[in-house]
C-alpha positions as CSV (number, residue, x, y, z in Angstrom):
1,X,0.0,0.0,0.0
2,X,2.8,2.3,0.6
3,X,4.4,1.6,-2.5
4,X,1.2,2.5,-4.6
5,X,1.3,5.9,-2.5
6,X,4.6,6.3,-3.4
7,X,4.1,6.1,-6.9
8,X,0.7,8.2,-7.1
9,X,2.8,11.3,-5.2
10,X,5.4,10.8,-7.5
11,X,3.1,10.7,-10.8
12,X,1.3,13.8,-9.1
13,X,4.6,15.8,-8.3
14,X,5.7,14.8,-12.1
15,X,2.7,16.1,-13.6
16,X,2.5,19.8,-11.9
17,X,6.5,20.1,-12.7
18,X,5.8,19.8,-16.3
19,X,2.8,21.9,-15.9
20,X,5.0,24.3,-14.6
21,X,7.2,24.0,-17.7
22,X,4.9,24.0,-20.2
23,X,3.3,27.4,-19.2
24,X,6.4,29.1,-18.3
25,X,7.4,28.7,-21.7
26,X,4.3,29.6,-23.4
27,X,4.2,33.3,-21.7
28,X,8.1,33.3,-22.3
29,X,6.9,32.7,-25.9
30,X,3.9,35.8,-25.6
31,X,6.6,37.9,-24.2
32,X,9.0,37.4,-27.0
33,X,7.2,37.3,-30.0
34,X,8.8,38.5,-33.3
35,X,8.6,39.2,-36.5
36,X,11.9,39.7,-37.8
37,X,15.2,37.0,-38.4
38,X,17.2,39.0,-36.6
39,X,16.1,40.0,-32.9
40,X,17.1,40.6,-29.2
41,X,15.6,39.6,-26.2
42,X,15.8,42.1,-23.3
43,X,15.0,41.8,-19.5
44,X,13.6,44.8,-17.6
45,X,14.7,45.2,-13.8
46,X,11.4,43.3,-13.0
47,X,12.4,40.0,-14.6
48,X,9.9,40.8,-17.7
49,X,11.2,40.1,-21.7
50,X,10.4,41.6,-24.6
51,X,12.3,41.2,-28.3
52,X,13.6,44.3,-30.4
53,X,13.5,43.4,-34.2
54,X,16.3,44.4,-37.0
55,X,16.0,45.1,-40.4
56,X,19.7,43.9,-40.5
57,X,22.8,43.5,-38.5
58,X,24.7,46.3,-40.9
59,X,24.5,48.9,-37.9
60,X,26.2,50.2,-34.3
61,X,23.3,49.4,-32.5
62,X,23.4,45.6,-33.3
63,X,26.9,45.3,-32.7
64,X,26.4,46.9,-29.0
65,X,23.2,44.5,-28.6
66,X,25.3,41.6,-28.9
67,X,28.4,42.6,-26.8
68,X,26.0,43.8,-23.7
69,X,24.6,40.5,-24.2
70,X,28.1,39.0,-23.9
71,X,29.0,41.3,-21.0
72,X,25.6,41.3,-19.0
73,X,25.6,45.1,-18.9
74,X,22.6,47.1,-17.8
75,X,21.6,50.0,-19.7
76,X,18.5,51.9,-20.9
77,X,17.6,50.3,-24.5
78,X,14.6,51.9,-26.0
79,X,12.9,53.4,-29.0
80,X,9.3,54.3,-30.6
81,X,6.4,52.4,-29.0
82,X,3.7,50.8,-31.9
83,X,1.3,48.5,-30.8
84,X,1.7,44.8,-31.8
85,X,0.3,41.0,-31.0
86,X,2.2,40.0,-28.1
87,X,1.4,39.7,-24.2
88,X,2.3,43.7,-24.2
89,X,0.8,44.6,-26.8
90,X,3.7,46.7,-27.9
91,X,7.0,46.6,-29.4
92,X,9.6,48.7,-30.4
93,X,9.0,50.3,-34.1
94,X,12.2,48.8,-36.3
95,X,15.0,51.3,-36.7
96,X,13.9,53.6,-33.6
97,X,16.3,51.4,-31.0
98,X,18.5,54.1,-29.5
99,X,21.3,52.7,-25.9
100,X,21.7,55.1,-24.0
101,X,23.7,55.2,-20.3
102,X,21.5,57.8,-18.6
103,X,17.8,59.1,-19.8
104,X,15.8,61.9,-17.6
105,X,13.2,59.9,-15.1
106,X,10.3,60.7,-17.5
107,X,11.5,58.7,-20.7
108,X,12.0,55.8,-18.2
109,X,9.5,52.9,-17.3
110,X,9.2,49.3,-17.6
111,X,8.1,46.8,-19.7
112,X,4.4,46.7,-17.5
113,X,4.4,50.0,-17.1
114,X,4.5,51.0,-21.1
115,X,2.2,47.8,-21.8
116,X,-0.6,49.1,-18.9
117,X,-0.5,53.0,-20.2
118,X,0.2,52.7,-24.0
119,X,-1.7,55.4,-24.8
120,X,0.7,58.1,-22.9
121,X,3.7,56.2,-24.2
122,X,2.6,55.9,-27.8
123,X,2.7,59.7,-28.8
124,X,6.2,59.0,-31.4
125,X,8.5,59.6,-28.4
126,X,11.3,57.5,-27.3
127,X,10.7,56.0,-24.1
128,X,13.8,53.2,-22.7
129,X,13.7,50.4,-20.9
130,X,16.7,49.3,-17.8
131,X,17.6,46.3,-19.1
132,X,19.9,43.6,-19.8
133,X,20.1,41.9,-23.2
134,X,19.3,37.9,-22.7
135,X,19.6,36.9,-25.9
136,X,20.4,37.7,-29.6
137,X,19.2,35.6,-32.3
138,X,20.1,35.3,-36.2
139,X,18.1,33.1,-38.3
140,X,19.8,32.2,-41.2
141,X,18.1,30.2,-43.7
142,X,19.8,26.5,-44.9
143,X,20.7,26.1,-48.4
């Protein structure tokens, strides 16, 4: 009897760890939506992600991406808030990414923060993000 025990808890502590798993990587997946081949992932100081798209990786801006991603640098990352399909509901319009080390407290705000108040952030000003870049990805396709 305590072996059947044994084995139901064990089944039971299986099945909510892979719960677990399975929808922590379907809102990591809302969160970093894309639409681009090329595209970083960024982490606000609340823990939160959301991707930056490229056109291309012919620019300054891509090459610092990539080496704060190396180096695990925080910095403000930001650019021109647009609406788009992901658990924010807002991205970063392509070509308006601008690093900066310090921005005055009112172009500042998290990712929750532009996502619950898009309409005051989504005027064609450049709002940044503190962040650290977790990831940069280039797609390129097999031949």
């Amino acid at each position: 009897m305590k072996r059947i025990k044994l084995i139901i808890v064990t089944f039971v502590l299986i099945v909510v760890l892979v719960s677990l798993i399975y929808w922590g990587r379907l809102n990591y997946f809302e969160e970093t939506i894309h639409s681009s081949d090329i595209w970083a992932t960024i982490e606000d100081s609340k823990g939160n992600l959301i991707s930056i798209d490229f056109p291309n990786t012919d620019n300054n801006i891509w090459d610092t991406l990539v080496k704060l991603n190396r180096n695990g640098t925080k910095i403000f990352i930001g650019g021109i808030i647009e609406q788009y399909q992901n658990k924010w509901g807002f991205h970063f319009k392509i070509n308006s990414i601008e690093i900066l080390r310090s921005v005055p407290g009112d172009k500042q705000a998290n990712i929750e923060q532009i996502s619950s108040d898009l309409n005051h952030w989504e005027n064609g000003q450049v709002v940044y993000i503190y962040s650290t870049v977790v990831e940069t990805h280039i797609l390129v396709p097999i031949s």
